[in-house]
N, C-alpha and C positions, 0 to 999 in steps of 0.2 A: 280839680277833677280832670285827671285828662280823658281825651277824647282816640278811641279806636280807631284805627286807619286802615283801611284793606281796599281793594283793588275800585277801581271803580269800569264802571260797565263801558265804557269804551278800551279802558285798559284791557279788561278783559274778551273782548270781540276782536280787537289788534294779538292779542295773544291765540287767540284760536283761528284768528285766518293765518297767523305764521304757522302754528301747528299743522293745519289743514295742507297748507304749502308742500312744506319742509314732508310729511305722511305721501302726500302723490309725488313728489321726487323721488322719493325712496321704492315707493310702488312699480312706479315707472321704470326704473332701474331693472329691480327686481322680472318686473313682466318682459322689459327686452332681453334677460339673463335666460329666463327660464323660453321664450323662444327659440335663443338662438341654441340653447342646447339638444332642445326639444327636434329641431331642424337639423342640428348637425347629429343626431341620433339615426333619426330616418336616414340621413343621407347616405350613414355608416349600413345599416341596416341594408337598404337598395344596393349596393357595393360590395358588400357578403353575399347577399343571395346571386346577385350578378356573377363575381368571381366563381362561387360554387357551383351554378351551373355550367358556364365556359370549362372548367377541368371537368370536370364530366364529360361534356360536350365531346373537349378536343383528345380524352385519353381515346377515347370509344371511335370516334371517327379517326384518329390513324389508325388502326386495329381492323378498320373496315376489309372487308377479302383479305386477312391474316390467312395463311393457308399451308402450313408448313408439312403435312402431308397430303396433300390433295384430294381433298374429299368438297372443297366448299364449289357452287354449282359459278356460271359465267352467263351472264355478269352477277357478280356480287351485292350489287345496287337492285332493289327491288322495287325501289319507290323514292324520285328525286323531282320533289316539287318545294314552291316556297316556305311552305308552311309543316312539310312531312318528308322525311328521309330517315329511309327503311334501309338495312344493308347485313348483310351474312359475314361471320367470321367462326373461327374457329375457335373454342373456348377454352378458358382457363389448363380444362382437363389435358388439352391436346389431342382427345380422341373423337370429338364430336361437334358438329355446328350448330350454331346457336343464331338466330334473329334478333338484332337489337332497330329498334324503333322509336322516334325521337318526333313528336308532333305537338303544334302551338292548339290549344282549347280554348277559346275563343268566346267559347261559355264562361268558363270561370278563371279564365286571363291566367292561366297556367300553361309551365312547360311542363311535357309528360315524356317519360320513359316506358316500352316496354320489353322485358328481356326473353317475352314467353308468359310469361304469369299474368298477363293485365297491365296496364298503363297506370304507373305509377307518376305522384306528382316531384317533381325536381326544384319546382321555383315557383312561386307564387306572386300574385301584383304582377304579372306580366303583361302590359300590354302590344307587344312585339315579337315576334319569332321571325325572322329571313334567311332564308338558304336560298347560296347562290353558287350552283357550281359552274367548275373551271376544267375546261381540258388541257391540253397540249400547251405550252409556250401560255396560259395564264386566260385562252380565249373563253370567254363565255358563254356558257351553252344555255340556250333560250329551255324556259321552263312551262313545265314538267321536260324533264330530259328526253330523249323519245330513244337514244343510244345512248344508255346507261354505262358502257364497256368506254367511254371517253372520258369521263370524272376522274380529274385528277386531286384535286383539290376542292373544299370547302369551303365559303366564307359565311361566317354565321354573324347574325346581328341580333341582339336582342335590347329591349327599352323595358324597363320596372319603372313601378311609380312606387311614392311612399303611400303609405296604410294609409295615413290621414290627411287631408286637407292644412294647406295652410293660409290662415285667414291675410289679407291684403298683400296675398301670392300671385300671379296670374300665368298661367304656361302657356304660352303663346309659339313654342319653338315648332319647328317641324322635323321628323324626326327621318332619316335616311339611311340606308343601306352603305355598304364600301366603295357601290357605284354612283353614290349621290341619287338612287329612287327613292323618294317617299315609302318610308312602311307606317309613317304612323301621323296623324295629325291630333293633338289635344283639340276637343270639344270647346264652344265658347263659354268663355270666363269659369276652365277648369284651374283651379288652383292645389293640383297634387305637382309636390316636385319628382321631377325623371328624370333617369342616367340612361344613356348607352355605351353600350361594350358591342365589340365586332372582334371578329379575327378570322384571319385566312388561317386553313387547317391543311394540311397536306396528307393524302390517305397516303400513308408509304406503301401499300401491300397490292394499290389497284393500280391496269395496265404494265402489272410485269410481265 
């Protein structure tokens, strides 16, 4: 008679803690895959919305006191403070002026546009807006501007965070302007990742 053979119960408890193994390497794999693309998602994502607003930003602010038949009033600059810069130019038409208005919401961490109509949103996740203007030879003009007719230039700074948190993230940076000021400091133990983008802008059209 023979006799049956099949696994016996250590055999098989060695066999499922290799399984068990061999199942969380794979998982683990798998979980730092789907992080890191998860992360370099967002990061794309903040980097779009950043760039998208910067060409906006910088078409419109050289465009500032555009004035090819003189009709826009002096100074051109209506409003040049950190967080708000207001400026008149002459529009598409070429027969009329128009108000465009550019201000940080602080409510709901937006950049907002308005061209007349209402303050539209431009960028989202934003924890940062900085305007810093420049007159003559690149100087500095302490803000709110108080002689708006001295604005040469622009430098804008703005910081996005990504939509979601990332778990055993910690943002601890500090975030500054072109001049090295602080505009922004993360909250403790925030774990959203942030970019910043800056750029000096040159109004072609103001102090001619």
């Amino acid at each position: 008679m023979k006799t049956d053979k099949g696994f016996t119960l250590v055999e098989l408890l060695i066999a499922m803690v290799i399984t068990v193994i061999v199942m969380a390497a794979i998982y683990s794999v798998y979980y730092s895959q789907q992080k890191s693309y998860n992360t370099q998602q967002q990061v794309a994502m903040m980097q779009q919305n950043l760039r998208g607003a910067m060409i906006m930003l910088t078409k419109d602010i050289r465009m500032a006191g555009y004035d090819p038949i003189g009709i826009v009033p002096t100074p051109a600059v209506l409003t040049a403070d950190s967080q708000d810069f207001t400026f008149i130019r002459v529009d598409d038409s070429g027969a009329a002026t128009e108000q465009i208005s550019y201000r940080y919401n602080s409510t709901d961490d937006e950049l907002e546009r308005d061209e007349g109509g209402g303050y539209q949103t431009i960028a989202e996740n934003i924890d940062a807006v900085n305007f810093v203007y420049l007159g003559i030879d690149n100087t500095v003009l302490s803000s709110p501007v108080a002689d708006r007719s001295l604005i040469r230039s622009v430098q804008v700074t703005m910081v996005a965070r990504a939509e979601k948190g990332d778990p055993g993230y910690t943002d601890d940076n500090i975030y500054e302007n072109q001049s090295g000021v602080s505009i922004f400091v993360p909250g403790a133990g925030d774990n959203r990742r942030r970019r910043v983008l800056s750029r000096q802008i040159k109004c072609r059209n103001l102090g001619l």
